[in-house]
Every structure is written in C-alpha cells, then in structure tokens.
C-alpha positions as a Python dict, from the first residue, in 0.01 Angstrom:
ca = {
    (1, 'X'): (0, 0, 0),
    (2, 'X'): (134, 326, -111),
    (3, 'X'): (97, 678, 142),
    (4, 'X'): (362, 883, 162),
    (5, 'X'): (564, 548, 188),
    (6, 'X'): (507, 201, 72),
    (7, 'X'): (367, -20, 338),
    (8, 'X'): (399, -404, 245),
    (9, 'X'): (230, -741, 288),
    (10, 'X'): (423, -1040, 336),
    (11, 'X'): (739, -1161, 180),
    (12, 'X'): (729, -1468, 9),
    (13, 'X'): (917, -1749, 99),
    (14, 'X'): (1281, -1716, 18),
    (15, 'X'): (1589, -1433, -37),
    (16, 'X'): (1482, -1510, -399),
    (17, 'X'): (1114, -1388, -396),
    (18, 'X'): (1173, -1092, -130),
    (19, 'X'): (1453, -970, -375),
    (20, 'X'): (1174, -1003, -689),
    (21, 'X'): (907, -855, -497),
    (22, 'X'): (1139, -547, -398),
    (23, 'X'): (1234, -532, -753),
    (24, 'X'): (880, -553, -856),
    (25, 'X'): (840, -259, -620),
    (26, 'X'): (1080, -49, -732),
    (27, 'X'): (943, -57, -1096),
    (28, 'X'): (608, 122, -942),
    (29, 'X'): (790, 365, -664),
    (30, 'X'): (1137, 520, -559),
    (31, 'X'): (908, 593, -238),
    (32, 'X'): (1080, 419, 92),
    (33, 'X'): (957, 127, 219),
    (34, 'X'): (867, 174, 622),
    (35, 'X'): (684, -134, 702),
    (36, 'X'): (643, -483, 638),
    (37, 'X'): (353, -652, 740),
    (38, 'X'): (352, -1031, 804),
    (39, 'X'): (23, -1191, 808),
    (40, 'X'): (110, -1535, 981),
    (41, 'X'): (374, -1730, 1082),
    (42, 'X'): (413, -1982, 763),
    (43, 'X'): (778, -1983, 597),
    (44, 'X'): (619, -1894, 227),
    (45, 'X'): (484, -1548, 392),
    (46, 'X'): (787, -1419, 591),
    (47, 'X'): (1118, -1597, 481),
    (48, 'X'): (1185, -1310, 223),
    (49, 'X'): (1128, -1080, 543),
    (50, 'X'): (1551, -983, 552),
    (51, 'X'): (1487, -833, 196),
    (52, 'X'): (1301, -547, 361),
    (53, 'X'): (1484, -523, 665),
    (54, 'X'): (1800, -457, 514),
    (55, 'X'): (1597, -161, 285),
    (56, 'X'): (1486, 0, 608),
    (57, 'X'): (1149, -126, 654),
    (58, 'X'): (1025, -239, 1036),
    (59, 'X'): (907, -555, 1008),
    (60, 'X'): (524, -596, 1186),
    (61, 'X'): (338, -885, 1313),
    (62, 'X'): (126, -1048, 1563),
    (63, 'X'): (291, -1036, 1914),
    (64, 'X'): (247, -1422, 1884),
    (65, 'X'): (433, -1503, 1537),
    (66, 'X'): (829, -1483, 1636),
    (67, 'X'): (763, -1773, 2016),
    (68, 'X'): (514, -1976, 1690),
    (69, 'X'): (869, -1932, 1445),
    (70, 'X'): (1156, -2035, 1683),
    (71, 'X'): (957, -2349, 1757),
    (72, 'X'): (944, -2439, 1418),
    (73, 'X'): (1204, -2283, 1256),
    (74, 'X'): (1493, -2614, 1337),
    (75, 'X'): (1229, -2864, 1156),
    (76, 'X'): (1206, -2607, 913),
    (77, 'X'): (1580, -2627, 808),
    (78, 'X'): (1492, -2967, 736),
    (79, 'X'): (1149, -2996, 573),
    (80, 'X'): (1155, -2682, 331),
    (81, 'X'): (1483, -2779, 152),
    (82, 'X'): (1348, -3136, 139),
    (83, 'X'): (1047, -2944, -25),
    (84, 'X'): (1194, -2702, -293),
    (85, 'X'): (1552, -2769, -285),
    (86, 'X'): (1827, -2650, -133),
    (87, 'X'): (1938, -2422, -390),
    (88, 'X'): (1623, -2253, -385),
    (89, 'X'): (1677, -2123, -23),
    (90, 'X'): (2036, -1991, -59),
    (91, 'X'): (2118, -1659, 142),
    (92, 'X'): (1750, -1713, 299),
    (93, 'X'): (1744, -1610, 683),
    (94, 'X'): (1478, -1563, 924),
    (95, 'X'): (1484, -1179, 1010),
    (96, 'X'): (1352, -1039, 1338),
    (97, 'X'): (1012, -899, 1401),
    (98, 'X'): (1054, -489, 1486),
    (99, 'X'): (708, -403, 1604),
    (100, 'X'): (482, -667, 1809),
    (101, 'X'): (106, -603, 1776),
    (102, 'X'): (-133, -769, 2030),
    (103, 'X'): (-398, -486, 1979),
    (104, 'X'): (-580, -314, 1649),
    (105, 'X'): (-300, -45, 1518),
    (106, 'X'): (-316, 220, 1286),
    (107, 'X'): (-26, 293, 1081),
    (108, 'X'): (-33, 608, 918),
    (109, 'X'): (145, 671, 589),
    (110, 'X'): (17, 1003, 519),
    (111, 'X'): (-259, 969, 197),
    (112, 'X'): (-336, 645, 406),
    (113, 'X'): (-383, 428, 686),
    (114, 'X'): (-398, 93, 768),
    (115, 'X'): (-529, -108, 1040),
    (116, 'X'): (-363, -458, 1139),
    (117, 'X'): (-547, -605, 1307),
    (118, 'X'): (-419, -946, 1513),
    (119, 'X'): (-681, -1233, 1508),
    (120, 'X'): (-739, -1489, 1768),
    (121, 'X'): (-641, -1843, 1749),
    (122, 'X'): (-769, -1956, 1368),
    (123, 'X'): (-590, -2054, 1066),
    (124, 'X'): (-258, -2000, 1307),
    (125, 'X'): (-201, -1905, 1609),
    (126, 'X'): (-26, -1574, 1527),
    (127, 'X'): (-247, -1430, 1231),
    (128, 'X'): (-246, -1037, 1106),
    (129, 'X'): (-540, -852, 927),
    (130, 'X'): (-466, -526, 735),
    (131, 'X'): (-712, -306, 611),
    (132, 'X'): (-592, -21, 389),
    (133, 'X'): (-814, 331, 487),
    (134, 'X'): (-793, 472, 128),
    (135, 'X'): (-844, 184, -128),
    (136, 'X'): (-1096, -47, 119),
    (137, 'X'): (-848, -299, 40),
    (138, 'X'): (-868, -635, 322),
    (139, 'X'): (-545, -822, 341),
    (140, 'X'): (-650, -1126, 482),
    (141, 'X'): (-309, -1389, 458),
    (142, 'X'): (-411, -1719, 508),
    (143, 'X'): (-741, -1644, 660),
    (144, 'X'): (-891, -1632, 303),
    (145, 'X'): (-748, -1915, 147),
    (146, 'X'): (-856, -1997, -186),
    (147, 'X'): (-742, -2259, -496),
    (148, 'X'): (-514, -2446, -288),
    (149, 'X'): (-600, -2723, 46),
    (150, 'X'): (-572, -2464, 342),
    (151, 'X'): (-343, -2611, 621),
    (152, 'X'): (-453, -2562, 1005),
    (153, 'X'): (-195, -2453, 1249),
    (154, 'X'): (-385, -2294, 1486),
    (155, 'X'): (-783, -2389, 1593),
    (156, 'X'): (-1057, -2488, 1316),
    (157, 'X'): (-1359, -2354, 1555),
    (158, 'X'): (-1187, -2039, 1576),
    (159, 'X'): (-1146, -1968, 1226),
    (160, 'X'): (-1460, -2091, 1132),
    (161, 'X'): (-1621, -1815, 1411),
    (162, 'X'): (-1323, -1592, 1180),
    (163, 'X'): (-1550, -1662, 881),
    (164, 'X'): (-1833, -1625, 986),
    (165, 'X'): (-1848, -1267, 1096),
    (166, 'X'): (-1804, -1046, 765),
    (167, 'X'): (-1576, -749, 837),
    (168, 'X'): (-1743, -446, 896),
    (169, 'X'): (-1717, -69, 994),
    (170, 'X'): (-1617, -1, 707),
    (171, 'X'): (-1667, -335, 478),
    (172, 'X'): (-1405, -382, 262),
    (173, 'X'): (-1422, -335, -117),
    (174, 'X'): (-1175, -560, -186),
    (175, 'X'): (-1055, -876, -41),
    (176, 'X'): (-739, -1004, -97),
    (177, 'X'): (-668, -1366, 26),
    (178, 'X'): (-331, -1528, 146),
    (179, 'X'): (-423, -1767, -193),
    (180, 'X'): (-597, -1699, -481),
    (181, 'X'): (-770, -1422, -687),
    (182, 'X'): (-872, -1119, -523),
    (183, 'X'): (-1289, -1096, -413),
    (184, 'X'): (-1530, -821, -414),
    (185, 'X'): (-1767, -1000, -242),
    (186, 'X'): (-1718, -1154, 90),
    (187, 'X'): (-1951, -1433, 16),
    (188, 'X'): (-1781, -1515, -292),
    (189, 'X'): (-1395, -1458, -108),
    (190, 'X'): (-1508, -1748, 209),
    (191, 'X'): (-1705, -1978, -44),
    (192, 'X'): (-1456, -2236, -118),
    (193, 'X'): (-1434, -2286, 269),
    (194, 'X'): (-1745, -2371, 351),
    (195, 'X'): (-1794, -2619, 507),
    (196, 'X'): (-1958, -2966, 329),
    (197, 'X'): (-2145, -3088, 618),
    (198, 'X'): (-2423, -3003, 816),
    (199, 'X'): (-2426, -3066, 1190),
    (200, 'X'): (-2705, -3288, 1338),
    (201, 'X'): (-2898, -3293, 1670),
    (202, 'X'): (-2768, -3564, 1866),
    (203, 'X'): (-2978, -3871, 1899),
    (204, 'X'): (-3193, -3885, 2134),
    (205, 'X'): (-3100, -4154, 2458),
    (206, 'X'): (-3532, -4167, 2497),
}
C-alpha cells in the first residue's frame, strides 16, 4: 500500500522472492519502504522478510508469530529444503520482528492508513489482518485461502467463528486472500471454505 511510503504485505518465501518482490516494487515507486507486514507465521509469507529489513522497513506482526517461528524454525531447516531444494533457499534467513502487535493499530502513511489487526487463534495461532483506509483494500493472509488445500496450524472452531463474521465498519471493497484471486464479495472470497457438512442434533438416549 502506497501513502507517503510504501507499506507491504508479506514476503514470500525465500531471499529469492523478497529480492523479486522489492524489484517488482521499485518498478512502481522510488518511495521508501517503512513497514512490512507479516500476516502469519508460515515460511512462504515471511522468509523473504531480511529483503526489507536490510531496505529499512520495520518488520510488523502479531505479538504471537516470532515464540510460533523459533519453535518451528529447526524442523524447518529440514522440511523446506526437502520441499523445494536447497538451492532454492540460498542466502535465505529468518529476520527479526521490529514491532509486536497484540492490539488493532493504525499505521499512518500520510494519503493512508492501515489497520492490522491481530486475530485470535484460527488458521494459526499468530495471524495479522490489514485493512488499507484509502483503497478499502482487506489483506487477509491465510485467513482467506482460496485454490489451494488450506493447512490448520492454529484452531478450526476459531477460524470458522473468523468466517463467519463479515468485516465491517467499514466493509471492505476488496478482499485479498493469502491464496488466490482477489474478491469483491465476501460471500464469494469465504465460499470455497465452507464447510460440506451439516451438523445434526444428537440422537436422542429416549
């Protein structure tokens, strides 16, 4: 999101992709970059993160994300080479979080402001909502999680209660998910996790 400085949302998931997003950047603004936003804990959101850091950016998340990393991040070094390769990883390290949020925050970039927003326990335990002030724009990470099988690292009543309650004052006009196309419609954005079943009464002992 672009104010009088460039506010971004996640990182991808390697040195590689934080270096093409910044150069993606770059091709749009020479505005600074003051703030990266991580949305959740999960390595292909935030292991780009030292990209930004290194640029001048503070680095935001949940108060909860960096205790939910270090407990992961030694299987990690095993599991996400095994995954995509080693070579695919090289220079990647895990860059500290700047600013903890365990309360709504307003940033303030000057033409706009955004609102992170940290969530309880749902599709992680350490999830981030942004909403931009001037576009309407809802950064959801994970939260929304369309075209791929969403993974559950946090509590599957609590996102479900996540779902369930549209965002509102003021509803977004946009919806942009961790995966998939972006949504006008929050209906449409949630639809492919609905759930399949319907609960039933429980039988009665009579």
């Amino acid at each position: 999101m672009i104010g009088d400085s460039v506010l971004v949302i996640d990182a991808g998931g390697s040195r590689a992709e934080g270096e093409a997003l910044y150069a993606a950047i770059r091709r749009e603004t020479d505005l600074p970059i003051s703030h990266l936003v991580l949305t959740h804990m999960h390595p292909d959101h935030i292991l780009g993160s030292e990209v930004f850091s290194e640029a001048g950016a503070t680095i935001v998340a949940n108060a909860k994300l960096p205790p939910a990393v270090s407990m992961r991040s030694a299987s990690w070094r095993q599991s996400i080479p095994a995954q995509i390769g080693t070579k695919a990883l090289l220079g990647t390290r895990i860059a500290p979080v700047d600013q903890l949020v365990s309360a709504p925050l307003t940033l303030d970039l000057g033409r706009t402001k955004v609102t992170l927003t940290p969530v309880a326990a749902a599709h992680t335990d350490n999830d981030l909502t942004a909403f931009d002030s001037r576009s309407g724009a809802f950064f959801t990470g994970d939260l929304v999680f369309r075209e791929l099988t969403p993974v559950i690292d946090g509590s599957l009543s609590g996102w479900e209660s996540w779902l369930a309650e549209p965002p509102r004052d003021p509803a977004p006009s946009l919806i942009i998910p961790g995966h998939g196309a972006i949504q006008n419609d929050w209906k449409e954005a949630i639809s492919p996790q609905k759930p399949i079943w319907t609960p039933c009464a429980a039988p009665s002992l009579r």
